[in-house]
N, CA, C and O of each residue as an XYZ file, in Angstrom:
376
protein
N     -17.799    -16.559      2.161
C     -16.815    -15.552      2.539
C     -15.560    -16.242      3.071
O     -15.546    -16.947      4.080
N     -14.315    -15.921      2.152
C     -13.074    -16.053      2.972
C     -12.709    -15.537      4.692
O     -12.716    -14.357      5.044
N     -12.441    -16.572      5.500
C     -11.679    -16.007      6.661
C     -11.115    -15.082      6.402
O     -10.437    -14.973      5.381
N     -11.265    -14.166      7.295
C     -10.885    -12.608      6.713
C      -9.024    -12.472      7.622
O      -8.355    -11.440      7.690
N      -8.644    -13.831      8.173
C      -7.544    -14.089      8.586
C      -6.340    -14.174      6.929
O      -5.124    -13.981      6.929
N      -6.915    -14.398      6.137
C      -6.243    -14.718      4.328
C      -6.013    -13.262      4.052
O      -4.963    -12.757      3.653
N      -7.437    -12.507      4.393
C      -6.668    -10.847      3.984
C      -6.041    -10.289      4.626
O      -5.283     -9.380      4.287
N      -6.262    -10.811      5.953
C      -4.673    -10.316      7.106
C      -3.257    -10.587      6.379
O      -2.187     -9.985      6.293
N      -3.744    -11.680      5.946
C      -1.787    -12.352      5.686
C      -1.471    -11.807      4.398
O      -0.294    -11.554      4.143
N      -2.501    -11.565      3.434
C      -2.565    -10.801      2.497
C      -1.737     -9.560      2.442
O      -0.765     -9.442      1.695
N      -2.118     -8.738      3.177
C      -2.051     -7.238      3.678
C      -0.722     -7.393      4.245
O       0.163     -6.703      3.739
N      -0.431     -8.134      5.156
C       1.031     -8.421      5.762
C       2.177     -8.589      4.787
O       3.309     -8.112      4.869
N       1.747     -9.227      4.013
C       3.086     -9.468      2.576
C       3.044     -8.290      1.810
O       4.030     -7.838      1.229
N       1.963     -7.800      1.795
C       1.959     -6.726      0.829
C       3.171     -5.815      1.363
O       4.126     -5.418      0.696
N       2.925     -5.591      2.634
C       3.730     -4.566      3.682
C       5.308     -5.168      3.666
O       6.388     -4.594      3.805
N       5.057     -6.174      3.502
C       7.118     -6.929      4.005
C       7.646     -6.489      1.746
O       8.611     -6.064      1.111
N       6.707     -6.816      1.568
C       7.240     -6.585      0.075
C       7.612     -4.893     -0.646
O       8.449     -4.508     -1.462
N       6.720     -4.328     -0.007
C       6.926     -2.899     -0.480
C       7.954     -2.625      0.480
O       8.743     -1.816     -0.010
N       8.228     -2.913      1.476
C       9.563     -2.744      2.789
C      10.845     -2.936      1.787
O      11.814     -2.207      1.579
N      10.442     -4.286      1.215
C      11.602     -4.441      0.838
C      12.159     -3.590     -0.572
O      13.222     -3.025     -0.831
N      11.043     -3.773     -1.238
C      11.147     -3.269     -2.747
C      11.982     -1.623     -2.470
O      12.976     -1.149     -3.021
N      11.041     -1.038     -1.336
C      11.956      0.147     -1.259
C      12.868      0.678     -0.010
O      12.672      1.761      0.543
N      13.987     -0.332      0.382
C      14.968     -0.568      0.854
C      15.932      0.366      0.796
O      16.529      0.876      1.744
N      16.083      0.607     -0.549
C      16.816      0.854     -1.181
C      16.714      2.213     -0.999
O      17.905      2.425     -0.769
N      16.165      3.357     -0.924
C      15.724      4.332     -0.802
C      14.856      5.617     -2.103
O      14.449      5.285     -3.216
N      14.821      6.300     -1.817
C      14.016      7.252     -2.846
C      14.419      7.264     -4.051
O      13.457      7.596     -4.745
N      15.433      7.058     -4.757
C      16.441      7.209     -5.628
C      16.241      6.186     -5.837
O      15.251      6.287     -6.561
N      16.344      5.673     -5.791
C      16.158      3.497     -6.354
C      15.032      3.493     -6.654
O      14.582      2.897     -7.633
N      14.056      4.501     -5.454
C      12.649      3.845     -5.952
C      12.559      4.621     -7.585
O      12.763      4.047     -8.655
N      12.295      5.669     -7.439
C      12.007      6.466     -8.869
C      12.744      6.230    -10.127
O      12.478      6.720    -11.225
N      13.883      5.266     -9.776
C      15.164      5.397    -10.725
C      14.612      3.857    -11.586
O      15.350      3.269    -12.377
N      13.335      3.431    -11.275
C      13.413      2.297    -11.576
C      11.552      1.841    -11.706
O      10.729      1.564    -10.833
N      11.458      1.931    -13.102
C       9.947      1.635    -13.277
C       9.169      0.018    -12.594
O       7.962     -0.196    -12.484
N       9.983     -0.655    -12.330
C       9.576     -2.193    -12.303
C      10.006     -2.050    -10.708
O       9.790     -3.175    -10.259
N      10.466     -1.288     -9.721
C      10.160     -1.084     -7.942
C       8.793     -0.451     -8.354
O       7.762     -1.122     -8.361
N       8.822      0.597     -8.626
C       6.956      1.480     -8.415
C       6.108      0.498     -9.354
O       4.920      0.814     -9.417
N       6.405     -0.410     -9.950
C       5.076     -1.050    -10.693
C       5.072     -2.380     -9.475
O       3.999     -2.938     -9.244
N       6.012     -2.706     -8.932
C       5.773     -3.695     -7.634
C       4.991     -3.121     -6.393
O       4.034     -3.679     -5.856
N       5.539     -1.940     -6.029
C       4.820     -1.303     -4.846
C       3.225     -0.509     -5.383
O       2.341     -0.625     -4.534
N       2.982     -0.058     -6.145
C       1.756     -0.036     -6.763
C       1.052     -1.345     -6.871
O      -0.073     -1.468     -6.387
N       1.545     -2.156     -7.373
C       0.559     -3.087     -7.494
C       0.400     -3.859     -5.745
O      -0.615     -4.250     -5.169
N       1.592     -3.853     -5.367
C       1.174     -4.003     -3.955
C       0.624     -3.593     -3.064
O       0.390     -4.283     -2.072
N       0.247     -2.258     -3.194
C      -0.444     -0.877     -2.285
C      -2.087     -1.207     -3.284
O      -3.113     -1.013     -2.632
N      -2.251     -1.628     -4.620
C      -3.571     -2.133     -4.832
C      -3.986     -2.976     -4.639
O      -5.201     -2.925     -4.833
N      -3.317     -4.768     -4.000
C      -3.795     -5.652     -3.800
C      -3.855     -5.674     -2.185
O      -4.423     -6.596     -1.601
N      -3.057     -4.292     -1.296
C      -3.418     -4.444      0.139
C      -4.849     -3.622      0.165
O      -5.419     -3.651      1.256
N      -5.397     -3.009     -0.722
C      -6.372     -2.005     -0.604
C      -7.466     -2.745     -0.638
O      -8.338     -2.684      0.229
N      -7.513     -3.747     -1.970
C      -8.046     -4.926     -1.867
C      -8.684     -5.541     -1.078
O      -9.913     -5.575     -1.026
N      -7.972     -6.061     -0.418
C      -7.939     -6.907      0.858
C      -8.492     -6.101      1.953
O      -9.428     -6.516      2.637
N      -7.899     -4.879      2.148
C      -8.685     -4.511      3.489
C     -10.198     -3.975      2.979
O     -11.041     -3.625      3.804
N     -10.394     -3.956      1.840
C     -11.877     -3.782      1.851
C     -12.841     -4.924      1.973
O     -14.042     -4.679      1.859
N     -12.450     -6.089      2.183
C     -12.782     -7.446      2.180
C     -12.936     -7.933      3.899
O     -13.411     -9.018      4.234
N     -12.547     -7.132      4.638
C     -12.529     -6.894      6.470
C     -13.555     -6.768      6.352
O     -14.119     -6.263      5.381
N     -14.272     -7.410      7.787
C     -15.538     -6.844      8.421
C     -15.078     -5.592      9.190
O     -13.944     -5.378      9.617
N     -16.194     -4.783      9.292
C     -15.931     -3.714     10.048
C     -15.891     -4.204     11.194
O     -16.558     -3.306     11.709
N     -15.686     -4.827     11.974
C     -15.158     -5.062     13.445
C     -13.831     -5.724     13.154
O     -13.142     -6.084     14.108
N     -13.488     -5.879     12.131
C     -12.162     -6.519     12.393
C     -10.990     -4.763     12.099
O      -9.940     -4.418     12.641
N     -12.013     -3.953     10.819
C     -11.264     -2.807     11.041
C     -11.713     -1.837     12.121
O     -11.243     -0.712     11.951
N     -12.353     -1.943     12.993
C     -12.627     -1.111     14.138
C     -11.946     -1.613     15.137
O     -12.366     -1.229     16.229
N     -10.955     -2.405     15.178
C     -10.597     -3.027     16.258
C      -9.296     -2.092     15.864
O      -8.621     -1.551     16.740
N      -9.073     -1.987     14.756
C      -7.330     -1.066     14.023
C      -7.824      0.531     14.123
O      -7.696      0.958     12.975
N      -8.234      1.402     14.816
C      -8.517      2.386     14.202
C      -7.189      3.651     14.119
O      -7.268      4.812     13.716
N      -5.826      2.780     14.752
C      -5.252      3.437     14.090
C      -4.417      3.404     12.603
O      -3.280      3.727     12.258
N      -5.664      2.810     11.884
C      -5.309      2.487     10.375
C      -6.076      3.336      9.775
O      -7.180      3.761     10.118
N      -5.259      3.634      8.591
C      -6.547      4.807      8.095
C      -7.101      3.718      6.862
O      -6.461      3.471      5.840
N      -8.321      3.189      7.182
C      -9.067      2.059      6.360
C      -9.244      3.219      4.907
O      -9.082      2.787      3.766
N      -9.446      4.080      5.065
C     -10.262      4.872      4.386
C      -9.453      5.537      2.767
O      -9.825      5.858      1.638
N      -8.501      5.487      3.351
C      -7.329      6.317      2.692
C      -6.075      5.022      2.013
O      -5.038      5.188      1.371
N      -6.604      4.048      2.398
C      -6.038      2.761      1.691
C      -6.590      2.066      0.540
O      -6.155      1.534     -0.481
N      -7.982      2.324      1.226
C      -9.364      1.658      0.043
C      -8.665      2.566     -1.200
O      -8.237      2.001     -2.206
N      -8.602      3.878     -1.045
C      -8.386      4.852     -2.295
C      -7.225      4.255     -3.228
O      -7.236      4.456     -4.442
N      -6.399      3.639     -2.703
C      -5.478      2.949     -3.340
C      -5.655      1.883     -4.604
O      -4.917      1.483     -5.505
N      -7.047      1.633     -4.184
C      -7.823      0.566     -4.810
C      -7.836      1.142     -6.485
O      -7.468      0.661     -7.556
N      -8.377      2.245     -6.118
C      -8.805      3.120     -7.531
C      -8.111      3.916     -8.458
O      -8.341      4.395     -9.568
N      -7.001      3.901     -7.482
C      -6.199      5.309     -8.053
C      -5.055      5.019     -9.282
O      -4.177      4.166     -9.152
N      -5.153      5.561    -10.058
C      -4.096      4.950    -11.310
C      -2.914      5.445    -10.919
O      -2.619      6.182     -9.978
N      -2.080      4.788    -12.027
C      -0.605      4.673    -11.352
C       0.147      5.767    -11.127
O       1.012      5.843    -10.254
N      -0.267      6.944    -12.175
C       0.264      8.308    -12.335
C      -0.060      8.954    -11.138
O       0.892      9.558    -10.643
N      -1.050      9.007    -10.562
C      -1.792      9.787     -9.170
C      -0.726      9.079     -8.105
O      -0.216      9.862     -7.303
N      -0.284      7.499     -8.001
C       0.127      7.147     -7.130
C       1.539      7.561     -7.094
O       2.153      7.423     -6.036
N       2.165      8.086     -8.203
C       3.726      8.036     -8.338
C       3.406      9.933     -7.650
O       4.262     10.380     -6.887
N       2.661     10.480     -7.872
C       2.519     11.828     -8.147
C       2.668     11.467     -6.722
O       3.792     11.202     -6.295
N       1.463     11.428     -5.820
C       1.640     11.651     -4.459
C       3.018     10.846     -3.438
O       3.493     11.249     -2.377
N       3.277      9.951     -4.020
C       4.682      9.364     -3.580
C       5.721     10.120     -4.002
O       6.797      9.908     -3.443
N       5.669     11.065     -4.963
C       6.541     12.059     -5.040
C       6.851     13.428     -4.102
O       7.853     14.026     -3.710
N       5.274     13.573     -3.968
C       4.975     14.871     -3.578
C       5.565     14.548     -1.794
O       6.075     15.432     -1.106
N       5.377     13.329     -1.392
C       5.698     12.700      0.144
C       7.181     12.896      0.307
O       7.862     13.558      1.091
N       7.387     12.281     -0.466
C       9.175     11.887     -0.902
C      10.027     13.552     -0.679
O      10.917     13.762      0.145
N       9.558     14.385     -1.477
C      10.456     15.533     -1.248
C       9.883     15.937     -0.243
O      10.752     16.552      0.374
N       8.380     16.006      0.662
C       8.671     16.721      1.822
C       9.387     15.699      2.961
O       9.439     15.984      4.157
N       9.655     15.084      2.672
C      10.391     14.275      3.437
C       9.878     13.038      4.424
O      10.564     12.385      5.211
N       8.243     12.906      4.094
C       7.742     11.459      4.866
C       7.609     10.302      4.122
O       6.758      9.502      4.513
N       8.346      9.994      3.001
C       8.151      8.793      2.083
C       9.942      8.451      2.032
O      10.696      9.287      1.533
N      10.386      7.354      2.513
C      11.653      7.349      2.549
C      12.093      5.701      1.361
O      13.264      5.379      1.163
């Protein structure tokens, strides 16, 4: 088993990269297939990773929703643009 310190740093880039990728805002993001194929694939390789945590390392976060990230793991790309849409116009996906 990898030090589960690799899927920390893992998970951390994932987060500075999708920050950045969508910088730019809502309009940039959607306006542009190759930002949502970066932040998708980045929201699947942090999902990744946190399923690779011991549960005491995610019980120590419980204000992370472990649960609802894993799903990220599975979810194809259409479901992910759909609900990043559906966020986006009510106004918590910026």
């Amino acid at each position: 088993m990898k030090d589960e310190r690799v899927y920390l740093r893992h998970i951390l880039r994932c987060i500075s990269r999708i920050e950045e990728y969508t910088a730019g805002g809502r309009e940039s993001f959607f306006a542009s297939p190759l930002v949502q194929d970066g932040v998708i694939r980045n929201l699947q390789t942090m999902a990744e990773s946190s399923q690779r945590l011991s549960a005491q390392v995610r019980g120590s976060r419980r204000d992370v929703d472990w649960k609802a990230l894993a799903g990220f793991r599975n979810s194809g790309d259409g479901h992910l643009i759909g609900v990043m849409g559906h966020q986006a116009a009510e106004g918590s996906c910026t």
